[in-house]
LUMVO-684312 format. One record per residue (C-alpha): residue in one letter; y, z negated, x negated. Coordinates in steps of 0.001 Angstrom, whole numbers, always signed. Example, Ala and Ser with C-alpha at 12.3 -4.5 7.8 and 13.67 -1.06 7.14 Angstrom:
ATOM rest      py      pz      px
ATOM    A   -4500   -7800  -12300
ATOM    S   -1060   -7140  -13670
This chain:
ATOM rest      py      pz      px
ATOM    X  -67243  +69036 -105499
ATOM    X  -70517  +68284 -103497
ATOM    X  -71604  +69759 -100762
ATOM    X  -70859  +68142  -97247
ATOM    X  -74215  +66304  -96097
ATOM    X  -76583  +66668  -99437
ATOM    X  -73837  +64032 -101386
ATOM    X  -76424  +61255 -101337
ATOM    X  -79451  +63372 -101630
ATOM    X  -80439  +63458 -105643
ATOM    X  -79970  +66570 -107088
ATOM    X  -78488  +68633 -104456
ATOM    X  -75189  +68136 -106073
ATOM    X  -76061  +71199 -108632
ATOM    X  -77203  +73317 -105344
ATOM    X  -74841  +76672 -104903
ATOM    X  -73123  +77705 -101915
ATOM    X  -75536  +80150 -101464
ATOM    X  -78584  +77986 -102350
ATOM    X  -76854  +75934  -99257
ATOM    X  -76874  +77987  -97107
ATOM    X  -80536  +79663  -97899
ATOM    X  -81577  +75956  -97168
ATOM    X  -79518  +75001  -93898
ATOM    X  -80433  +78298  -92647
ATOM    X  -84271  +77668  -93445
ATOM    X  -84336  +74456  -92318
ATOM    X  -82372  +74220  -89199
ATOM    X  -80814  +77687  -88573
ATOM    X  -84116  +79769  -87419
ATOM    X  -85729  +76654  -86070
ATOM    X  -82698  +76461  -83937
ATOM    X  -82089  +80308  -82885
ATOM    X  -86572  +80333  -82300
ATOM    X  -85836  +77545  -80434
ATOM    X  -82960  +78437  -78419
ATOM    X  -84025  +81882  -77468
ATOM    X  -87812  +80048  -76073
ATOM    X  -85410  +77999  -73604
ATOM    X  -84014  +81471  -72400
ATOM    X  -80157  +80607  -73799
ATOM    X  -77554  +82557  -75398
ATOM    X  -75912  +80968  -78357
ATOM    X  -72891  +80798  -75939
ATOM    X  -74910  +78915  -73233
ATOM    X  -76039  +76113  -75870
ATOM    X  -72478  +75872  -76826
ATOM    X  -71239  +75286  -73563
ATOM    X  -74086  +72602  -72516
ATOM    X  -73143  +71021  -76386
ATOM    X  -70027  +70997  -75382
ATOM    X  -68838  +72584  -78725
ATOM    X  -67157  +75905  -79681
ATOM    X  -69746  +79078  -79507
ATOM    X  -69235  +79624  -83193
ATOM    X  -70698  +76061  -84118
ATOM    X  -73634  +77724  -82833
ATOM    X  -73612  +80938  -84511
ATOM    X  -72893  +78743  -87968
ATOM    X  -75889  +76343  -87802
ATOM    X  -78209  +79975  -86998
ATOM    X  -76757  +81800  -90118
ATOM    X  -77087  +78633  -92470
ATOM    X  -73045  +78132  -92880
ATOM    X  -72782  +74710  -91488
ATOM    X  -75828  +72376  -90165
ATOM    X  -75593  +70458  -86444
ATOM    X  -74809  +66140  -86889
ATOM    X  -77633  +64501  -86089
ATOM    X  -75604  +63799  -82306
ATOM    X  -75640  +67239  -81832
ATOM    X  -79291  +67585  -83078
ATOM    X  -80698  +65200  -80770
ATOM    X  -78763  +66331  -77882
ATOM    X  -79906  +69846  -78578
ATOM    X  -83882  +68401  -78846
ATOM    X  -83349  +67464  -75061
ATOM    X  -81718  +70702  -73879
ATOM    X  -84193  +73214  -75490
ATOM    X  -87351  +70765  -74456
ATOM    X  -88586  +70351  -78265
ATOM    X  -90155  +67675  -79938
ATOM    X  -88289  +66414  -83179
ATOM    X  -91895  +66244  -84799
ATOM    X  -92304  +69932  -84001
ATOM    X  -88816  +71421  -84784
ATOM    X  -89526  +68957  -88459
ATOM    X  -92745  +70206  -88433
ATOM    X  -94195  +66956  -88611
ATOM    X  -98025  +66730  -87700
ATOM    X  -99097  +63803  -85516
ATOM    X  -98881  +62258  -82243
ATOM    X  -95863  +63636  -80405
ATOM    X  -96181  +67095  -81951
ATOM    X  -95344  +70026  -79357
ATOM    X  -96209  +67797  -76615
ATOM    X  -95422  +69601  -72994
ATOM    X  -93429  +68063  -70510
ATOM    X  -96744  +67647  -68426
ATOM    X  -98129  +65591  -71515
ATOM    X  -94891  +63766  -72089
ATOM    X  -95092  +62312  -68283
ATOM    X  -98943  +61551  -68735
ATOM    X  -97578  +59305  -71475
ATOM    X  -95206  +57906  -69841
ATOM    X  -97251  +57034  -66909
ATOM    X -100001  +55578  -69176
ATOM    X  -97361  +53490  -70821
ATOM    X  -95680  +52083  -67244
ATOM    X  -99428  +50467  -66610
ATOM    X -100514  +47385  -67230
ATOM    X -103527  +46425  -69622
ATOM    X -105953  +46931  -66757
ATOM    X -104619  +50001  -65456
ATOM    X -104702  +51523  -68875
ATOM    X -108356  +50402  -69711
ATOM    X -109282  +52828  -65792
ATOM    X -106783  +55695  -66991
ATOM    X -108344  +55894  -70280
ATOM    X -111956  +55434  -68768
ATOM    X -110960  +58223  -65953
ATOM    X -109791  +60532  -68920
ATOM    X -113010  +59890  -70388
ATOM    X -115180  +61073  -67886
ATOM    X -112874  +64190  -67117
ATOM    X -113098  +64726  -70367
ATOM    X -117228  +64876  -70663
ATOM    X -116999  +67054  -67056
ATOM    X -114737  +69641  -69105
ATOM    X -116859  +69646  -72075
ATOM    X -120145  +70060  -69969
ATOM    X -118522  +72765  -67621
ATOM    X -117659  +74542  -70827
ATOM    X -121156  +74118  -72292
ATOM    X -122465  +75477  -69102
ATOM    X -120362  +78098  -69120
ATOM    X -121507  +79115  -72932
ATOM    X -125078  +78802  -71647
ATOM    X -124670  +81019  -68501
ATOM    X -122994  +83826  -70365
ATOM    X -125472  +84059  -72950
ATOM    X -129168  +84811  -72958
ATOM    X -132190  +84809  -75593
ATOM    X -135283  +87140  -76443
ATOM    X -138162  +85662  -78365
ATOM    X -138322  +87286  -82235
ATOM    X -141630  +87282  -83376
ATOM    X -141228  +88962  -86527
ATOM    X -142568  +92046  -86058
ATOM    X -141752  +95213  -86983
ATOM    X -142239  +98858  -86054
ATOM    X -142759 +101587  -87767
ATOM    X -140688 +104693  -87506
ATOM    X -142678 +106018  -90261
ATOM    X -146442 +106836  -91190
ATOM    X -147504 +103278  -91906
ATOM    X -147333 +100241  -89743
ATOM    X -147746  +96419  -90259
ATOM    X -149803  +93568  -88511
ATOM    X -148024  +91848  -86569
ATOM    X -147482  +88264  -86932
ATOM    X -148467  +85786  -83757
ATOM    X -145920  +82556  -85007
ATOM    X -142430  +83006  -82786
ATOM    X -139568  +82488  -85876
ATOM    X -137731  +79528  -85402
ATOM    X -134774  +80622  -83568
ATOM    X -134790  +83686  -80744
ATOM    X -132125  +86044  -80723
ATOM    X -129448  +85045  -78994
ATOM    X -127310  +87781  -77221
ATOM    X -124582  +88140  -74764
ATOM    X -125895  +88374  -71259
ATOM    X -126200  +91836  -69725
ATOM    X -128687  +93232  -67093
ATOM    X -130438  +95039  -70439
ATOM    X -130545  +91396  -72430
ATOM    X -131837  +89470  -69799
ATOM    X -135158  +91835  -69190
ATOM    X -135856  +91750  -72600
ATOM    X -139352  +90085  -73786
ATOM    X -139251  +90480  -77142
ATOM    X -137066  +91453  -80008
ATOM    X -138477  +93887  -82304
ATOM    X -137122  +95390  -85746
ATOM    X -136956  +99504  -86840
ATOM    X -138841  +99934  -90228
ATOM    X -138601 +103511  -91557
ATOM    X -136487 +106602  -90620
ATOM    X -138910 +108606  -88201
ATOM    X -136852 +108070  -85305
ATOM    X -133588 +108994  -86842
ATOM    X -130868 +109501  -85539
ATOM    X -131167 +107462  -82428
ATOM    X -132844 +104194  -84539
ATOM    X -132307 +103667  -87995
ATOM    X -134260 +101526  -90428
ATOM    X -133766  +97401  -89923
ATOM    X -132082  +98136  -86221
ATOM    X -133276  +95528  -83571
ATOM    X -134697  +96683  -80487
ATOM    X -134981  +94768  -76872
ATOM    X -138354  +95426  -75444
ATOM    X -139999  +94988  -72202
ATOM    X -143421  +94240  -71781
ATOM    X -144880  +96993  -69646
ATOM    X -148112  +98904  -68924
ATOM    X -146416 +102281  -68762
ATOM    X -143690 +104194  -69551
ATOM    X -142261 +107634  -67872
ATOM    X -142850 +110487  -70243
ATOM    X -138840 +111194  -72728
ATOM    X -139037 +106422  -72683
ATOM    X -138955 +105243  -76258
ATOM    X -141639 +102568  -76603
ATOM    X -143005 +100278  -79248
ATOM    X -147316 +101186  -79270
ATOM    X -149989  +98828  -81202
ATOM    X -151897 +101945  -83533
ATOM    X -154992  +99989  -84960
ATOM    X -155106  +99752  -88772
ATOM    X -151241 +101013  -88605
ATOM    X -149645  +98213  -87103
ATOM    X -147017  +98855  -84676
ATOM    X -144704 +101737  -84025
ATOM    X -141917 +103072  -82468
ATOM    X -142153 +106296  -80389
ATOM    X -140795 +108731  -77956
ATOM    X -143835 +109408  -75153
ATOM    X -144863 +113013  -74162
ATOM    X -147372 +114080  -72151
ATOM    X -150205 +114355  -74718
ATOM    X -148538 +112594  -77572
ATOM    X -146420 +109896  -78989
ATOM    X -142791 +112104  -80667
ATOM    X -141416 +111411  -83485
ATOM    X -137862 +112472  -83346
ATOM    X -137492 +112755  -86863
ATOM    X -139059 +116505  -87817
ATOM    X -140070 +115007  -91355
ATOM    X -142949 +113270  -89638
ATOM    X -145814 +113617  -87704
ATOM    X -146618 +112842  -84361
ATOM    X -149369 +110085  -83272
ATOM    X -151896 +111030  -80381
ATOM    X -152654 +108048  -78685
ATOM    X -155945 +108972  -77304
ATOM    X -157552 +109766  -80656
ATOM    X -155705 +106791  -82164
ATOM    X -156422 +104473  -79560
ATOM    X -152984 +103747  -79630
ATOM    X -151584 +100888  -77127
ATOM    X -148890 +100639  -75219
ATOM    X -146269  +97363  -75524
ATOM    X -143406  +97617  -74429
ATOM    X -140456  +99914  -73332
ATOM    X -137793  +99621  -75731
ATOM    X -134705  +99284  -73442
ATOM    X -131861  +99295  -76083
ATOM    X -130504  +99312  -79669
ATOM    X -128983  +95772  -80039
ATOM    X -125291  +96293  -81600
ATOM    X -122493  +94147  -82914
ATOM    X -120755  +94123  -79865
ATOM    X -123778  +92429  -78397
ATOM    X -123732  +89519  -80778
ATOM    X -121885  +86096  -80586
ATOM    X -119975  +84889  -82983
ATOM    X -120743  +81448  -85048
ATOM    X -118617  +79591  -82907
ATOM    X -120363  +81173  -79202
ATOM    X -123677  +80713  -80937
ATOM    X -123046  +76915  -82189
ATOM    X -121801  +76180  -78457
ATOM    X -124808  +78279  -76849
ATOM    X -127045  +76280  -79048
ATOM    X -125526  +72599  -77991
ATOM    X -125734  +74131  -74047
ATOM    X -129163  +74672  -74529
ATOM    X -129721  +70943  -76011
ATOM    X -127644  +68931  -73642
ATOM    X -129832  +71241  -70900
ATOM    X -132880  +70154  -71942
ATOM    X -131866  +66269  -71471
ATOM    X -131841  +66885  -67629
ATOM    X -131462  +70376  -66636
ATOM    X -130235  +69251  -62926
ATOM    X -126986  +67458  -63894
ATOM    X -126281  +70120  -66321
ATOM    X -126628  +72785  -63885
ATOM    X -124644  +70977  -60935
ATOM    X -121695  +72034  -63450
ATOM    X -122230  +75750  -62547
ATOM    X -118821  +76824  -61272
């Protein structure tokens, strides 16, 4: 005997009971309950506003029996779901809100002319969004030159190179970020354990620092180096090295280093691709693009 419902679909003849009800409870029984319990009903209060027995209900949820396609459709309209989304069919129409479902229907009670402004009014909404989100990307991030150089936290420095690399760092803005001049990388192990080799550092251009400041010091024929200043010396916090003593070294003062940049710190690709497209669309004409400020 075949199954009632699956007699005209090939091969479902051969499907058990059990294989049944596996598949009416896969394909219509949890869409239904997930369905029914995101409009807020009981199994009982569908029943009642289907106008069928409560244990119709409780049937089509546990796989035994699966609703007529009457019952279906009536049932789409009571829960507020889309037939493409309880199919799971992708496309136009797919979990559509009642808020997009009367934009539709408002587009479609227009004539040719009144469609042509909606869609052209959409448009420009549309670009306003996209701007005010661009804006926002821009205003929440900020940038600090990278140079390439490093510092030492060892005994031997490098020169520093003069080109800027390509592309600054680009950081979440915070009071710290935005005073920043200059990005700076750790090389060596000298001022362990409060920078580590390959850390970044934000620096701030500066004629002096107040004796305990970290700060990044030009040491000719060393290169650059990162130090803690004391009265009569520049500290390295590492005991396995020697301090510097800028007077006999003619060391000079950069920068004060104002912060170890983190992870936390850091957008991610997609903050950084948006952040980068701000700053693009900003240079065409940086008034419009800031009369989006919110």
């Amino acid at each position: 005997m075949k199954a009632k419902g699956y007699s005209t679909i090939a091969g479902l003849d051969r499907l058990t009971p059990e294989d049944i009800k596996k598949r009416n409870q896969e394909f219509y029984g949890s869409k239904i309950k997930a369905c029914r319990q995101r409009a807020g009903l009981t199994a009982e209060q569908l029943a009642e506003k289907l106008k069928i027995s409560k244990s119709s209900v409780r049937n089509w949820e546990c796989g035994l029996t699966r609703p007529d396609p009457e019952f279906l459709f009536r049932m789409f309209s009571i829960l507020d779901v889309e037939p493409n989304e309880f199919f799971g069919i992708k496309g136009v129409g797919t979990l559509l809100t009642a808020q997009e479902q009367r934009l539709i229907q408002y587009f479609r009670e227009l004539d040719r002319r009144g469609q042509g402004d909606l869609e052209a009014f959409a448009r420009t909404l549309a670009r306003r969004a996209y701007l005010r989100g661009l804006n926002q990307s821009f205003h929440n991030m900020t940038s600090a030159p990278d140079y390439g150089r490093m510092a030492a936290a060892g005994t031997i420095g490098a020169d520093w190179p003069v080109q800027a690399k390509d592309e600054p760092l680009v950081l979440f803005a915070s009071p710290l970020a935005r005073r920043a001049d200059e990005a700076i990388t750790v090389s060596g192990d000298s001022m362990e354990p409060q920078f580590h080799n390959g850390d970044t550092v934000l620096v701030e251009y500066c004629s002096e620092i107040r004796n305990g400041d970290i700060g990044i010091f030009f040491v000719p024929g060393v290169g650059g180096v990162i130090k803690q200043k004391t009265c009569d010396r520049l500290h390295s916090i590492n005991p396995d090295y020697d301090d510097i003593f800028p007077y006999e070294d003619s060391a000079r003062l950069i920068g004060r280093v104002l912060c170890r940049v983190d992870e936390s710190m850091r957008p991610n690709r997609e903050q950084l691709r948006l952040y980068r497209e701000a700053v693009q669309e900003r240079a065409k004409d940086p008034a419009a693009f800031d009369a989006f400020i919110e």
